[in-house]
N, C-alpha and C positions, 0 to 999 in steps of 0.2 A: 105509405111507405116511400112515393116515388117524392114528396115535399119532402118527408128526412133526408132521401139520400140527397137531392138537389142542396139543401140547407149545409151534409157534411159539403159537399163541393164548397160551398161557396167559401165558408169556414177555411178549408184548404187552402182555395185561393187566396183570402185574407192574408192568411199565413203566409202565403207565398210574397204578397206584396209586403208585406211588414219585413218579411226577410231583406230584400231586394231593399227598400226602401232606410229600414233600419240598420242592416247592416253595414251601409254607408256611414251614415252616423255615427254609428257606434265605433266604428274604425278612428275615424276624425278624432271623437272623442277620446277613445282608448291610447289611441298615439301621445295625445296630450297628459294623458294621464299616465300613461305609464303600462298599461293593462296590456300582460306580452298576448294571451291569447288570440287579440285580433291580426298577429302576425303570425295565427297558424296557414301554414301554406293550403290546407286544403279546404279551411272558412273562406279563404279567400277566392280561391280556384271557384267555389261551390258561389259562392258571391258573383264571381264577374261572370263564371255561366251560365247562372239564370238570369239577370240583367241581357247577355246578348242574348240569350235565346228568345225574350222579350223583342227587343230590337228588331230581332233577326223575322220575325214573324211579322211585324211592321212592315220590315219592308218588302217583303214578300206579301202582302197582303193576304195573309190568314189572320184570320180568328184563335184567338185563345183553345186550345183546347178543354180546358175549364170551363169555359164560358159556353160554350158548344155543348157539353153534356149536362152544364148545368141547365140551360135551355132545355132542349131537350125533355127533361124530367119533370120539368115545371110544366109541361106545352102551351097551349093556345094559352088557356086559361091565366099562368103565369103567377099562379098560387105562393104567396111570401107570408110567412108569419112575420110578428112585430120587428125582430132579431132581423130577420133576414133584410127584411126593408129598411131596416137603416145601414144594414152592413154596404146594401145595394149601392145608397145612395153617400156613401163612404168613399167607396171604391170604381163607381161609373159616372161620368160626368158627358155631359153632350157637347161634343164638338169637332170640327171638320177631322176623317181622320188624319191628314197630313200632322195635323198639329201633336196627334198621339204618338207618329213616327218620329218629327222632330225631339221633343221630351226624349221619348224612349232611346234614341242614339245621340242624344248630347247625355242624357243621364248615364248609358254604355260608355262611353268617353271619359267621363267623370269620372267614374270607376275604374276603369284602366288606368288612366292619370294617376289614381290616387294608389292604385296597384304600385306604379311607379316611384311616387312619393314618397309612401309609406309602404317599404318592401315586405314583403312577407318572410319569413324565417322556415326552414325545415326543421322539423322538432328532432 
C-alpha cells in the first residue's frame, strides 16, 4: 500500500512538472496559433504560481513537499516499480543545488515575461 501511494505522489508530481513545464509551451504555442484559452486569466495565474512556488522553495532551501512524502513512503529501502523508475529518472537529475535554483528562477522569469508578452484576458 505504502509503494502505491508513493507511486500516486510521484504521478502527481509528474503532472505537476508537465503543468509548469508545459504550460509554458503551450501558451508560446497557443498565442501563435490563435488558441484564446491560454489567455485564460486564471491558467495563467495558476501557471506562474506554481512555477514561483517552485522557485520560491529554491531559494529558501526546502525540499519539494512531494518529494518529502514520496520519500517517506518508499523508506530506506526505496522500493520503485518499473513506471516509477523511469518517471524517476525523467524527472531527477544530479547536480549542484545552486544550478536547480538558477533554472527554477530564470524559468519563474520566463514566465512572468511571457505573462507580460502574452497578456492574459478576463473571460
Amino acid at each position: 500500500m505504502r509503494v502505491f501511494l508513493a507511486d500516486a505522489i510521484l504521478i502527481v508530481h509528474f503532472l505537476f512538472v508537465l503543468f509548469v513545464i508545459g504550460g509554458l509551451a503551450l501558451t508560446w504555442i497557443g498565442a501563435w496559433r490563435g488558441w484564446h484559452w491560454i489567455r485564460s486569466l486564471k491558467f495563467r495565474i495558476a501557471h506562474l504560481a506554481a512555477i514561483v512556488f517552485v522557485a520560491g522553495e529554491s531559494l529558501f532551501g526546502m525540499m519539494c513537499p512531494l518529494t518529502e512524502w514520496e520519500d517517506a513512503l518508499r523508506g530506506a529501502a526505496g522500493e520503485k516499480n518499473f513506471i516509477a523508475r523511469w518517471v524517476h529518472q525523467l524527472m531527477f537529475f544530479s547536480a549542484p543545488e545552486w544550478v536547480f535554483t538558477v533554472l527554477y528562477v530564470a524559468f519563474a522569469l520566463l514566465v512572468a515575461a511571457t505573462f507580460w508578452y502574452i497578456p492574459p484576458r478576463r473571460s
